[in-house]
N, C-alpha and C positions, 0 to 999 in steps of 0.2 A: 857287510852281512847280507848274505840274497835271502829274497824273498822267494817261498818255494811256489806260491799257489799266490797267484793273480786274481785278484775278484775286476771284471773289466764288468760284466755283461749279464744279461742274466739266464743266458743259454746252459742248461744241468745237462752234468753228466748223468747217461744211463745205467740202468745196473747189470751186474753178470753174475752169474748162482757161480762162482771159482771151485772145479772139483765136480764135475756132473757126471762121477762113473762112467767116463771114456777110459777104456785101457791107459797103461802108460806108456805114452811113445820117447824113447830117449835113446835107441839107438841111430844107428850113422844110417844120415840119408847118403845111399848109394847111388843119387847122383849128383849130390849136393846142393844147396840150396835152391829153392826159387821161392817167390812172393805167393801162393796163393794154389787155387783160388780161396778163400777165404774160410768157404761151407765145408773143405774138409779139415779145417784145423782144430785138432783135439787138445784141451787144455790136461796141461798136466796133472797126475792123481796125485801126484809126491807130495806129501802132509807141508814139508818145508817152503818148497814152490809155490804150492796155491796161501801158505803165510806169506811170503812176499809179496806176491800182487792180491792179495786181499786189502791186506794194508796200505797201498797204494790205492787200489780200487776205493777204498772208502776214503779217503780225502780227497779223492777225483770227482766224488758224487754229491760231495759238502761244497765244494766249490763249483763257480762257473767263471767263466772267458768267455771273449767272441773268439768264432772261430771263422778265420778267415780264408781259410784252406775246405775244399771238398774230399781230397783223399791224400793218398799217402806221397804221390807223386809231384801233388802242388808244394808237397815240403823241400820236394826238390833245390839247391840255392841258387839254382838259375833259376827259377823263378823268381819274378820279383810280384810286388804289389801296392801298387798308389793306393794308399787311404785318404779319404777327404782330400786329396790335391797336395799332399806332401811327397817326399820324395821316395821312391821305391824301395821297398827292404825285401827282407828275405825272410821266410819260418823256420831257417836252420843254417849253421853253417856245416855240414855235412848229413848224410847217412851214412850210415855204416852197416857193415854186416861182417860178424866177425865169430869167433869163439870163446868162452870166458876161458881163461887161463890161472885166474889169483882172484882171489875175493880177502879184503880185509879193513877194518874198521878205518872210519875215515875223522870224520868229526860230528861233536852233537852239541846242543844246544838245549837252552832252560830259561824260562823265565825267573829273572832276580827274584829269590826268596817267595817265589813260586807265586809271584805275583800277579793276577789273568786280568792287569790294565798296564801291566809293564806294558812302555812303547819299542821297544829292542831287548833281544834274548841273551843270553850270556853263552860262553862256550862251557862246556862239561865234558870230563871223562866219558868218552863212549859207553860204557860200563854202568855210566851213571843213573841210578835208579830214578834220577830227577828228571833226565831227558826227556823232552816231550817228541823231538824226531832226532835221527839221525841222518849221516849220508854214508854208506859205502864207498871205499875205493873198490870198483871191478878195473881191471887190467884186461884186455881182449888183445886178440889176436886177429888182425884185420886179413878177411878173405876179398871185399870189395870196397870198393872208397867211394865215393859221391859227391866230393868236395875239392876244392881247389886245391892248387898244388900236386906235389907227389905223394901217396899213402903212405902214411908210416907204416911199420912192420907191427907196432902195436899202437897201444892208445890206452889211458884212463878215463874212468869216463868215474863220476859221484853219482850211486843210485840213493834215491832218497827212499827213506827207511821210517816211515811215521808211526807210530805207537804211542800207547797210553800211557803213562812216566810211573813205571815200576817194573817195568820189563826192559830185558837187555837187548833186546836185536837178534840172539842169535840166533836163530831159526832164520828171519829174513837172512841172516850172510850165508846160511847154510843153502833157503833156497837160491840165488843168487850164485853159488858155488856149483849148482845141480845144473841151471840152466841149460851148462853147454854151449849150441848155437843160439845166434840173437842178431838181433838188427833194434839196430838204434837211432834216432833221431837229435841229433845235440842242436842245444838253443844255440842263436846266433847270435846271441846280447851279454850271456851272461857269464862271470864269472866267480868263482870259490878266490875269498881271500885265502884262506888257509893253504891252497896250493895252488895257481892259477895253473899247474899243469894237466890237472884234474879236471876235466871236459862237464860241463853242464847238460844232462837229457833236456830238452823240451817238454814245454804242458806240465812241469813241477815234477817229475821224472817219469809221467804216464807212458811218455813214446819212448820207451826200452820194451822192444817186443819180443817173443821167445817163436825159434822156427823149429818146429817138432819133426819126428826120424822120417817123416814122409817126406818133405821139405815146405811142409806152408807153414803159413806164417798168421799171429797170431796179438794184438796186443791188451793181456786179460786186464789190464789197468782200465782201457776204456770200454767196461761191459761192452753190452750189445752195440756199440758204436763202431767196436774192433770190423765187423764185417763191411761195413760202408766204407771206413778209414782204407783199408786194406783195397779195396774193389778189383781185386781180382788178379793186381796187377803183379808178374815175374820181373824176374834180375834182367831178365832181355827187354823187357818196357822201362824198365831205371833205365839201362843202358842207353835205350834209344831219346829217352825224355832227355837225359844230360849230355847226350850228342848234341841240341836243338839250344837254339836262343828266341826259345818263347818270349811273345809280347808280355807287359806286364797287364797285369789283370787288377781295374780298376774297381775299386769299391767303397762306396759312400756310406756313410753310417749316421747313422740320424742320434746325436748325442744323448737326446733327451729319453729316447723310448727302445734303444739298442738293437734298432732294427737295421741288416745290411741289407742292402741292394748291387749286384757285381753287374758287370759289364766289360 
């Protein structure tokens, strides 16, 4: 059973008002994607869209993690990172930037007889009134790959779906279905029993980010954090960062008071 939201630290996420009367931008950027820079990306108005990452958005701000990463590029998985003197890991094992293509129910979860000291959830009918989250199946259509090996032509990836246990989801599959283009970040640890074919996001599925008809890029999961995360950077800076076999980037953590220090 994965855990979708990590309490490591006691770093909060920021907030983002989702739906600030920007137009809506959803047609084809005509010259395809790029990262940025960050200040023009316009969040979606579509009522369905900003129910996805609301919901996301607000279990991202009830929780905290350390964050070991400064922007979107150190997610990169040639980067590595020694914490405390263990061995280097990585904050993903790809990015992606891709197209949605298929949205559809994936699996949900409940606590036994709705019990809020169960130690482990039970599975539920997607449907199920009981659910306290869900995950989507999104199917994408990969335009870039950032990940070892050859890109596959597509990819699944589980968007997690969290809500209040009486509603169905469907709105979130609906905006999820609206998306369109996206870039994604998948964890690099975890796996869905239920299909291990089904790719896990990163940050409990915050880093699924939506790139609007201009071509920037945007992720409304992480409120006002989206502009720093993003810092400016295009598909020609992914490019050149995952040409490179950066040093890893060491950083110490003080257990007790969750303070990092890098180097």
């Amino acid at each position: 059973m994965i855990t979708f939201v990590r309490v490591i630290a006691i770093v909060a996420t920021l907030t983002l008002a989702v739906g600030c009367g920007a137009p809506d931008r959803r047609d084809e950027a005509s010259g395809g994607p790029r990262l940025g820079p960050a200040s023009e990306y316009q969040i979606p108005t579509d009522v369905d869209v900003q129910t996805y990452f609301g919901s996301v958005r607000r279990v991202s701000e009830a929780a905290s993690e350390m964050r070991f990463s400064q922007n979107l590029i150190e997610h990169l998985p040639n980067q590595g990172f020694i914490i405390n003197g263990a061995d280097p890991i990585t904050l993903s094992s790809a990015v992606v930037i891709g197209r949605v293509v298929a949205v559809s129910p994936g699996s949900a979860y409940a606590l036994p007889d709705g019990r809020q000291d169960a130690a482990r959830s039970v599975p539920v009918p997607f449907d199920s009134p009981d659910a306290l989250w869900r995950v989507a199946r999104v199917e994408i259509e990969i335009e870039a790959w950032f990940g070892d090996g050859p890109s596959p032509a597509t990819l699944q990836v589980g968007a997690f779906v969290p809500h209040p246990a009486g509603l169905d989801g469907d709105a979130e599959l609906e905006g999820l279905a609206k998306l369109g283009r996206l870039i994604v970040v998948l964890d690099p640890d975890r796996t869905y029993s239920w299909d291990e074919d089904v790719q896990v996001i990163a940050r409990g599925g915050a880093l699924l980010g939506d790139i609007d008809s201009s071509g920037a890029v945007g992720f409304p999961a992480l409120g006002v954090e989206s502009r720093r995360f993003v810092d400016d950077a295009t598909v020609d800076d992914l490019k050149a960062a995952w040409s490179m076999s950066p040093e890893s980037i060491t950083i110490d953590v003080d257990m007790e008071t969750g303070v990092l220090e890098r180097s």
